[in-house]
N, CA, C and O atoms as CSV, one atom per row, in Angstrom:
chain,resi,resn,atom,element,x,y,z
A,1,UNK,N,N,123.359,99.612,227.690
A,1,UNK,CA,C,121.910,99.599,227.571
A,1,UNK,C,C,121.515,99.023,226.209
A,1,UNK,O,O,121.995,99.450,225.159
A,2,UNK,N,N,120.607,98.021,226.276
A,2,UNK,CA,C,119.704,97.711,225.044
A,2,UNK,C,C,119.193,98.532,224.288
A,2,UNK,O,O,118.205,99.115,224.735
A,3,UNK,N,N,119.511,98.771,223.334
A,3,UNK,CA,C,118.678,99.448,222.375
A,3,UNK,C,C,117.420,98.675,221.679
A,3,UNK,O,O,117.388,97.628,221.033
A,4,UNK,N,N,116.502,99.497,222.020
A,4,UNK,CA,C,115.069,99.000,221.562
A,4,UNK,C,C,114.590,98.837,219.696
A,4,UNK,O,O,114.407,99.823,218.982
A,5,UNK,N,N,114.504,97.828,219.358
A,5,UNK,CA,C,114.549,97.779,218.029
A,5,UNK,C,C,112.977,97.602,217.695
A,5,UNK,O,O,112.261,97.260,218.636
A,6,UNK,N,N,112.245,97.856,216.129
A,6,UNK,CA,C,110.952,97.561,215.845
A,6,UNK,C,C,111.075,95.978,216.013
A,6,UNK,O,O,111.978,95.165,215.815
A,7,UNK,N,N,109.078,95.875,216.703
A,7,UNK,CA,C,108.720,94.485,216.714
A,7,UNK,C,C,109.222,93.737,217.875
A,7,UNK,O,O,108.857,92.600,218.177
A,8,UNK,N,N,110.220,94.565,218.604
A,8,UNK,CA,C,110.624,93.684,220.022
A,8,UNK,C,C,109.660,94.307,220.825
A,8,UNK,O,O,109.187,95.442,220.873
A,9,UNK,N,N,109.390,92.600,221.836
A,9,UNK,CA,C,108.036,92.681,222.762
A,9,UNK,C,C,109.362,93.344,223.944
A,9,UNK,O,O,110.579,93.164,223.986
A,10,UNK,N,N,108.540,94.042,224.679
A,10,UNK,CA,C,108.348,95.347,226.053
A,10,UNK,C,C,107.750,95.194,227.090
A,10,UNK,O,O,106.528,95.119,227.214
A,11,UNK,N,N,108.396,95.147,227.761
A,11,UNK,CA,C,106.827,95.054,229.631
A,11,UNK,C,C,107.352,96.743,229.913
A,11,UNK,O,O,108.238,97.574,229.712
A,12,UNK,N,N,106.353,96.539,230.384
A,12,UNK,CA,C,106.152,97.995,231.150
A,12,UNK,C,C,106.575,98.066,232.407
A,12,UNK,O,O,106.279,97.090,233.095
A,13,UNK,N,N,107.298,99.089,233.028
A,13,UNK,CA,C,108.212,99.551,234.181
A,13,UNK,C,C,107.373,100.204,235.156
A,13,UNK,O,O,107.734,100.343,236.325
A,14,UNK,N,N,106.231,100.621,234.702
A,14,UNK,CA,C,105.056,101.713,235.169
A,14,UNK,C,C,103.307,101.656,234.916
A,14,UNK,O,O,102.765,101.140,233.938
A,15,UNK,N,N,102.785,102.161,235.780
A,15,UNK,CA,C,101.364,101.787,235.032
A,15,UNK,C,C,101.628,103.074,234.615
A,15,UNK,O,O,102.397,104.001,234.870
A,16,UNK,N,N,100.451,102.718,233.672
A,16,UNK,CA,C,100.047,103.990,232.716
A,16,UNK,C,C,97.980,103.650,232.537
A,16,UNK,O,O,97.404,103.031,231.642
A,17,UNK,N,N,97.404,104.321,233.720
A,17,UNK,CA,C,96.209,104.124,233.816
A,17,UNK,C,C,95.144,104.809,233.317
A,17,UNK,O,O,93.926,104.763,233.493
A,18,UNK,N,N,96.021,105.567,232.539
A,18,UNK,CA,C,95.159,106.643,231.395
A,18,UNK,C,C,94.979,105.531,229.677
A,18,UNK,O,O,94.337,105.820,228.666
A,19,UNK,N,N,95.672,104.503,229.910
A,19,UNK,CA,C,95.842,103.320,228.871
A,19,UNK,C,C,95.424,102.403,229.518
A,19,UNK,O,O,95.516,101.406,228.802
A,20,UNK,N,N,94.876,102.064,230.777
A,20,UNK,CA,C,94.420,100.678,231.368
A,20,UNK,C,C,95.169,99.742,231.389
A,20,UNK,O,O,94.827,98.559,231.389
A,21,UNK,N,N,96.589,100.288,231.415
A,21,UNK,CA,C,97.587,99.060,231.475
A,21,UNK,C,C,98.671,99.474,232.927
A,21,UNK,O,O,98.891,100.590,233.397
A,22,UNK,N,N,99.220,98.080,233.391
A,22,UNK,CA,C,100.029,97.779,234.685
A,22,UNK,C,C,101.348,97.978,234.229
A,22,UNK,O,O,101.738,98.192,233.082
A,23,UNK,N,N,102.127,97.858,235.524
A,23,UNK,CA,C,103.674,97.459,235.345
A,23,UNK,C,C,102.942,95.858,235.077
A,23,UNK,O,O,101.843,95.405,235.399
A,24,UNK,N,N,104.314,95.166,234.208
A,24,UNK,CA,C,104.633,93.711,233.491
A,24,UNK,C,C,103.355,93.799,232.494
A,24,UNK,O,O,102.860,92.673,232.440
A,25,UNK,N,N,102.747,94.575,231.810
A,25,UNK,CA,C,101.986,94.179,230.852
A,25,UNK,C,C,102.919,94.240,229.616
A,25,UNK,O,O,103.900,94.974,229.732
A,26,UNK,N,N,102.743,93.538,228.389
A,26,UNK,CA,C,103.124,93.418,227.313
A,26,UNK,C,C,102.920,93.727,226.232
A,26,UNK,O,O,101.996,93.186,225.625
A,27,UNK,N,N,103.809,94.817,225.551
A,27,UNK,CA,C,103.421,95.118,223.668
A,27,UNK,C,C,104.336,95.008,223.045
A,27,UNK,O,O,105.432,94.750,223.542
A,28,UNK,N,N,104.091,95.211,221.476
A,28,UNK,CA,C,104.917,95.114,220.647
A,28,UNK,C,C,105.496,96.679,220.250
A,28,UNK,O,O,104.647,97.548,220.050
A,29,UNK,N,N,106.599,96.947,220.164
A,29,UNK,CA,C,106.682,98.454,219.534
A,29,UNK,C,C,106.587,98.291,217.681
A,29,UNK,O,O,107.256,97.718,216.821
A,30,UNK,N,N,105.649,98.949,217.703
A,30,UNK,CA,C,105.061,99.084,216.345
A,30,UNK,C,C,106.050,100.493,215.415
A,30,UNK,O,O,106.215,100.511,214.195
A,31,UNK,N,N,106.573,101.536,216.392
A,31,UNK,CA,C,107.143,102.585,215.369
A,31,UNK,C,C,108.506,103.673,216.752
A,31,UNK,O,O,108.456,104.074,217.915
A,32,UNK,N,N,109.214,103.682,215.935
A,32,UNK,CA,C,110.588,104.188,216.658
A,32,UNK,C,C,110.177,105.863,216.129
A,32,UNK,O,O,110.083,106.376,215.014
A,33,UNK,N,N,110.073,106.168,216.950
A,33,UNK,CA,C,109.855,107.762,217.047
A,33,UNK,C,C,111.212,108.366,216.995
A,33,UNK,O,O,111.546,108.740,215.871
A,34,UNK,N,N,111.887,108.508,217.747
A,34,UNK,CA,C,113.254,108.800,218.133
A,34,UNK,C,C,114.230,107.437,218.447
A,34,UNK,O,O,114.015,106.292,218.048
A,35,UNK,N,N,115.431,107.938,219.330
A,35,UNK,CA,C,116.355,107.136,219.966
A,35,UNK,C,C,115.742,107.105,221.410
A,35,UNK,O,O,116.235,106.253,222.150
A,36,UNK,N,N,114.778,107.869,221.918
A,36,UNK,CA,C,114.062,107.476,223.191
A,36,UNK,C,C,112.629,106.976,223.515
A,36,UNK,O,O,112.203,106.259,224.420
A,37,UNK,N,N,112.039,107.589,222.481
A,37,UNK,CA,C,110.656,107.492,222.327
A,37,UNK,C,C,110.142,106.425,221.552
A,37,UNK,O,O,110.957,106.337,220.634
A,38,UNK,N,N,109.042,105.332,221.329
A,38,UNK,CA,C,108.989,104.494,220.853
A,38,UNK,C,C,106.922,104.612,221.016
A,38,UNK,O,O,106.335,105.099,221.982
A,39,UNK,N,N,106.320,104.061,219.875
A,39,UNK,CA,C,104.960,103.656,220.062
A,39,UNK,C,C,105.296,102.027,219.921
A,39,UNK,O,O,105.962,101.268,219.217
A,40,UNK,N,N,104.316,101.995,221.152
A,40,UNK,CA,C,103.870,100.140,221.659
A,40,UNK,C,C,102.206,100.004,221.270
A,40,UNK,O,O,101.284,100.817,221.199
A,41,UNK,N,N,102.289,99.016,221.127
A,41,UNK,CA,C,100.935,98.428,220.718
A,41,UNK,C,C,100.761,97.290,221.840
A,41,UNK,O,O,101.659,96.469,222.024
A,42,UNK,N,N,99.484,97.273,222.633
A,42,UNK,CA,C,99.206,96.636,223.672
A,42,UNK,C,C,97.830,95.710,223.162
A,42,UNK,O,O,96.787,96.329,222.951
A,43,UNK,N,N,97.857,94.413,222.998
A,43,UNK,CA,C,97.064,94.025,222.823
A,43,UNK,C,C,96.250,92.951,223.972
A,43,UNK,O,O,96.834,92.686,225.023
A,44,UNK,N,N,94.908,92.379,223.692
A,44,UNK,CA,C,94.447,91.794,224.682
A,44,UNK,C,C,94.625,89.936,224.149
A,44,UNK,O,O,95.304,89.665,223.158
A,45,UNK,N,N,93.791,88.627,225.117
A,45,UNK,CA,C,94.582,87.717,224.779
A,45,UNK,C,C,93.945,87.463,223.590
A,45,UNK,O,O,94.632,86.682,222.931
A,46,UNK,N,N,92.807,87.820,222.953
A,46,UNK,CA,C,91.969,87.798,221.457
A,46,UNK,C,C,92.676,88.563,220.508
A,46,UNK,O,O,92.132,88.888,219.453
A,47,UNK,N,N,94.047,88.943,220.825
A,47,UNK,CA,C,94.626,89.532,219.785
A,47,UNK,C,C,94.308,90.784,219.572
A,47,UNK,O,O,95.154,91.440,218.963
A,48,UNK,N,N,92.944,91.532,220.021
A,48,UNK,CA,C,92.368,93.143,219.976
A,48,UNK,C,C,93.039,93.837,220.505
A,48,UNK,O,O,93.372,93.714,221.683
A,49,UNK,N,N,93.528,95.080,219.442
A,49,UNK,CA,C,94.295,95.828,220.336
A,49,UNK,C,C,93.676,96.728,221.433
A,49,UNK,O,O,92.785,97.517,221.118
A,50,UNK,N,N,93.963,96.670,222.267
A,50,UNK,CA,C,93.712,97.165,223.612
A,50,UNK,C,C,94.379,99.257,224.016
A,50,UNK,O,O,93.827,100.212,224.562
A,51,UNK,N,N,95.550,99.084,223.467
A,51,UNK,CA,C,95.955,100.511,223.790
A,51,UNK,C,C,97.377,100.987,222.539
A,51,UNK,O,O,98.171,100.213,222.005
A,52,UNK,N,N,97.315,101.943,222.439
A,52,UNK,CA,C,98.699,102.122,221.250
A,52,UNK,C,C,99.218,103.718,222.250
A,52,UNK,O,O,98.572,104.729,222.525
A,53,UNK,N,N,100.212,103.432,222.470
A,53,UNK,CA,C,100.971,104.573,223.355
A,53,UNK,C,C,101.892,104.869,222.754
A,53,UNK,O,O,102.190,104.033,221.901
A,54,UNK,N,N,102.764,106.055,222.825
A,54,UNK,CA,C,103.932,106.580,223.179
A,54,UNK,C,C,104.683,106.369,224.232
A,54,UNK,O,O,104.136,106.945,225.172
A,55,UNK,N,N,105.974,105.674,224.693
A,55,UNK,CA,C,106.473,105.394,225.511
A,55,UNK,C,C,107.770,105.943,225.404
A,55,UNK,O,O,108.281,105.969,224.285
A,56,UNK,N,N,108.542,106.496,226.616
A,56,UNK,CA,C,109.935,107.034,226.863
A,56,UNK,C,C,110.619,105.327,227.320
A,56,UNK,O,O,110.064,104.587,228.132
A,57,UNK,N,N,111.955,104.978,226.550
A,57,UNK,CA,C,112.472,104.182,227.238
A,57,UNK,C,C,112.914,103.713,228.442
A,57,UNK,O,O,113.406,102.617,228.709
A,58,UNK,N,N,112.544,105.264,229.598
A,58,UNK,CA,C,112.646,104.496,230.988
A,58,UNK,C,C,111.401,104.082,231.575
A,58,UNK,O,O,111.324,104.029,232.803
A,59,UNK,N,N,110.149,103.700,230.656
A,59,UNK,CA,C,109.000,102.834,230.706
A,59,UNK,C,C,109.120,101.644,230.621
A,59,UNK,O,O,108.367,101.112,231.436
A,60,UNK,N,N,109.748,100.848,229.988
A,60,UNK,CA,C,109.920,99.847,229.581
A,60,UNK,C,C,111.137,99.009,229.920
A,60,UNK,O,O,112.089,99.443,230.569
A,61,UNK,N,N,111.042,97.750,229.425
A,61,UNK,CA,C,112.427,96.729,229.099
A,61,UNK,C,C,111.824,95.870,228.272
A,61,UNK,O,O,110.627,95.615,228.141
A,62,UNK,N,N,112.941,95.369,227.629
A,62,UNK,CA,C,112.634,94.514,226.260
A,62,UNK,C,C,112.799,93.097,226.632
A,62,UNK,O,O,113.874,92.511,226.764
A,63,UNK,N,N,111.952,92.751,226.743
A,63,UNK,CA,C,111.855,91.327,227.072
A,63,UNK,C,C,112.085,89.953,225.593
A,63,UNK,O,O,112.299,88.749,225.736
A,64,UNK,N,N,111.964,90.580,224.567
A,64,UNK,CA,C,112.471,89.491,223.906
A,64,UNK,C,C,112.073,90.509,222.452
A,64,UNK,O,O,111.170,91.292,222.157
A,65,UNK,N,N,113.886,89.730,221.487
A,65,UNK,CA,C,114.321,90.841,220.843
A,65,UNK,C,C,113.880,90.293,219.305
A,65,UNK,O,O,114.276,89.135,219.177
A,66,UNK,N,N,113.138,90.810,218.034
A,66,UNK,CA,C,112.966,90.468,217.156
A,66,UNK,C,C,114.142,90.212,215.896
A,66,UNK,O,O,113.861,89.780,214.778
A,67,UNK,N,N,115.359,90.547,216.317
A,67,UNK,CA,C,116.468,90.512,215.592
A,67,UNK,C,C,116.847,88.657,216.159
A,67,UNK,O,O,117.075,87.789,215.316
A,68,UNK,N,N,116.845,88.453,217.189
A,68,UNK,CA,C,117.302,87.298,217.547
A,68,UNK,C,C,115.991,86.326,217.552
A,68,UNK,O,O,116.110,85.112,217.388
A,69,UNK,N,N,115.142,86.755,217.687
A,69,UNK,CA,C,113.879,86.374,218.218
A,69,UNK,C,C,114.357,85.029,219.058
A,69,UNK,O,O,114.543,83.889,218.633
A,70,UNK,N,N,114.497,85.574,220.441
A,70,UNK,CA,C,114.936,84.915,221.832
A,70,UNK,C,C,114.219,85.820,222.942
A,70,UNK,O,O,114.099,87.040,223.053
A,71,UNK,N,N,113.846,84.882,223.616
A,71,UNK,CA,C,113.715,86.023,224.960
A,71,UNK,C,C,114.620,86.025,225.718
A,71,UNK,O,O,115.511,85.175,225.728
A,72,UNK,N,N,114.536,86.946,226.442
A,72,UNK,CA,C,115.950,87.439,227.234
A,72,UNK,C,C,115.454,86.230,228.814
A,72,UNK,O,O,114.361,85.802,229.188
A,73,UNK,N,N,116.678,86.072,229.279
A,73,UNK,CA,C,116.794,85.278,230.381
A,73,UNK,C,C,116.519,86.958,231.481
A,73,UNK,O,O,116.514,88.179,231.326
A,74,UNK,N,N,116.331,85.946,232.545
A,74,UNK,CA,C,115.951,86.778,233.494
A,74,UNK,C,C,116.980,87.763,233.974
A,74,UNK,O,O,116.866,88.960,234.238
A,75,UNK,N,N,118.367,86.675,234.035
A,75,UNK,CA,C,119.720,87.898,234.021
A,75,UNK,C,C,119.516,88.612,233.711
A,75,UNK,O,O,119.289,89.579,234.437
A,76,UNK,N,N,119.430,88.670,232.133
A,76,UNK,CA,C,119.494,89.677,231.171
A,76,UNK,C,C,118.108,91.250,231.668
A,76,UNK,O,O,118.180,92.468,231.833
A,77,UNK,N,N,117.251,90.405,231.707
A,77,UNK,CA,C,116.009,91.489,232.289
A,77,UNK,C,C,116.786,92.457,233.679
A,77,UNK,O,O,116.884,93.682,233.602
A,78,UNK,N,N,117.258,91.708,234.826
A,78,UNK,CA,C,117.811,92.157,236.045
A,78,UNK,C,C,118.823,93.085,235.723
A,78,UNK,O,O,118.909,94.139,236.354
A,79,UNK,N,N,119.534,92.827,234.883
A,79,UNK,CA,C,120.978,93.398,234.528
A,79,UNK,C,C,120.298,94.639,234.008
A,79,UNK,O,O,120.688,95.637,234.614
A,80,UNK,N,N,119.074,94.980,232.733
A,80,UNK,CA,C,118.202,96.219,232.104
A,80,UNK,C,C,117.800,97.142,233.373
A,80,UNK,O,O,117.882,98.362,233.514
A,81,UNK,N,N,117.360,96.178,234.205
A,81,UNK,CA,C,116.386,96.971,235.378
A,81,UNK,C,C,118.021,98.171,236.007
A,81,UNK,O,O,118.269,99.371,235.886
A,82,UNK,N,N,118.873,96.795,236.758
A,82,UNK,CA,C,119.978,97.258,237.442
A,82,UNK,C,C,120.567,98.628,237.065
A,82,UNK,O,O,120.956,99.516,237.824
A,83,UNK,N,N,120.539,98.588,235.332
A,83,UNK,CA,C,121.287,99.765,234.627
A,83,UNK,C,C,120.879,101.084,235.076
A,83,UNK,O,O,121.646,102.045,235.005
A,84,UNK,N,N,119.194,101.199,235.731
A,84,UNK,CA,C,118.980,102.499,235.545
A,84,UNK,C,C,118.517,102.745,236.996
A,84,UNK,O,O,117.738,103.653,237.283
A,85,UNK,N,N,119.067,101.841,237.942
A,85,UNK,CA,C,118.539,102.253,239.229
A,85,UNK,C,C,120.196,103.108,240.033
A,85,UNK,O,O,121.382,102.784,239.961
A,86,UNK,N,N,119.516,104.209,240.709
A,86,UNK,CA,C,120.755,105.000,241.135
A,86,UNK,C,C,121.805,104.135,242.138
A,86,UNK,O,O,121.369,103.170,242.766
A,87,UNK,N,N,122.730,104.404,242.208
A,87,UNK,CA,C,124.137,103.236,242.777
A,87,UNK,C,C,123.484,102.813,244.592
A,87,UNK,O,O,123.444,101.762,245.232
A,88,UNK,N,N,123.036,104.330,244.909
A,88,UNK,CA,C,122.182,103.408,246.322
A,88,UNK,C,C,121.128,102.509,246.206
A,88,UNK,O,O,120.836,101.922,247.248
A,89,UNK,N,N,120.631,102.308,245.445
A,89,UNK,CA,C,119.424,101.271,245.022
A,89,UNK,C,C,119.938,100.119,244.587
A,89,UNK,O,O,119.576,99.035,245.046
A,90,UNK,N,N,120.948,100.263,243.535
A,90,UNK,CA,C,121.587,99.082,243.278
A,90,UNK,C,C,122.353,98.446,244.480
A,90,UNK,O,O,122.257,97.252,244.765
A,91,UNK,N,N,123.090,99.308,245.132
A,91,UNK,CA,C,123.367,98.623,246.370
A,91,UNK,C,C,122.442,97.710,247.596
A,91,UNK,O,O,122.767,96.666,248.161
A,92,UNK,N,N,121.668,98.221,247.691
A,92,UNK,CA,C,120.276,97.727,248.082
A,92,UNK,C,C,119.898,96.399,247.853
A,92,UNK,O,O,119.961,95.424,248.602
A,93,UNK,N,N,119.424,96.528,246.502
A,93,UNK,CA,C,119.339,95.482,245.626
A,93,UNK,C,C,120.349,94.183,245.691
A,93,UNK,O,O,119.934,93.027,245.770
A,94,UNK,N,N,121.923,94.600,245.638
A,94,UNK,CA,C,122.813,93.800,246.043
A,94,UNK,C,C,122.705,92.994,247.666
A,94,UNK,O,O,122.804,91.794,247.923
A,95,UNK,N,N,122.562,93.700,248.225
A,95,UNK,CA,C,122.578,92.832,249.475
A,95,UNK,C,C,121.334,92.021,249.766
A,95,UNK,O,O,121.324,90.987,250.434
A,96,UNK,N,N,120.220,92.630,249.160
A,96,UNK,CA,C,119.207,91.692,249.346
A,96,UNK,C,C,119.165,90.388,248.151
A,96,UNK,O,O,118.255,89.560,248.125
A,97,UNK,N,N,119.891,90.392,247.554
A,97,UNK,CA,C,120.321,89.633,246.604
A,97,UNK,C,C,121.488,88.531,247.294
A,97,UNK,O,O,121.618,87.323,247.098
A,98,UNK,N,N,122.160,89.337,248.052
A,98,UNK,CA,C,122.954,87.871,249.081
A,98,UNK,C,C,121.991,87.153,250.235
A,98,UNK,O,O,121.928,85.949,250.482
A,99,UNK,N,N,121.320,88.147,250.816
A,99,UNK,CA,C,120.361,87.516,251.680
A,99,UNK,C,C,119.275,86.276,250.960
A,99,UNK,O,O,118.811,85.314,251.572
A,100,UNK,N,N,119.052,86.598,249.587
A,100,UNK,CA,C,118.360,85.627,249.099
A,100,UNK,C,C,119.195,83.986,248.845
A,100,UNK,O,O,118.768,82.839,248.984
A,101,UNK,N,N,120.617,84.554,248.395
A,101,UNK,CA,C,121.415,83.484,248.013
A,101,UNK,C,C,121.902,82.704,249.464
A,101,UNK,O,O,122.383,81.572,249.431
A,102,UNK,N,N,121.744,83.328,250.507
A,102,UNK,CA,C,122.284,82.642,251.388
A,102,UNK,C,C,120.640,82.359,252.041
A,102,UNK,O,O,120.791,81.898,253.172
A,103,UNK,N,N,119.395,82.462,251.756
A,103,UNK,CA,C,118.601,81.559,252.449
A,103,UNK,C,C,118.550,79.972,251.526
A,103,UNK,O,O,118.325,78.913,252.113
A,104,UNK,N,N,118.774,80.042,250.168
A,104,UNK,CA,C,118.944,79.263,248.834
A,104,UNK,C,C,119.528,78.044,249.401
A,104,UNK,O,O,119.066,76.916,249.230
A,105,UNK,N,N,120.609,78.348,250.112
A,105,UNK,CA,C,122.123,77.610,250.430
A,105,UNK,C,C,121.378,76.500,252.012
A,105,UNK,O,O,122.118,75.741,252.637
């Protein structure tokens, strides 16, 4: 698992509609609370910040890391998601993942 570092941008896994924000919206984590807990800063496209939360890391994935400053390829995102879905889901996931590769073909 990725460890979430300050200043790496985050999408969201969940809405959180008490913050007016979706799953795939985007912030910056502004302050590391713990090793699980993290505050994000959600801003709008004028740059205004829009919402500042507390988030548990199974809210999120880090979509692009301020140590490298790269964004993560989509692998990389799939592979975050994959980590925390239970082995029947991932299985799931797997076969509909061949069904996709074999309509591709």
């Amino acid at each position: 698992m990725m460890k979430p570092e300050l200043f790496d941008i985050v999408e969201l896994l969940s809405n959180l509609p008490e913050y007016q924000l979706s799953i795939g919206d985007r912030g910056a984590i502004v302050e590391c609370l713990d090793a699980t807990h993290f505050e994000v800063e959600f801003s709008d496209e004028q740059g205004e910040m829009k919402a500042l939360c507390p988030l548990d890391i199974q809210q999120f994935i880090v979509v692009w890391q301020a140590k490298t400053k790269q964004w993560l390829t989509t692998t990389d995102k799939v592979s975050l998601l994959l980590e925390r879905l239970p082995e029947e889901k991932q299985t799931e996931l797997l076969n509909f993942a061949r069904s996709l590769y074999q309509q591709a073909r």
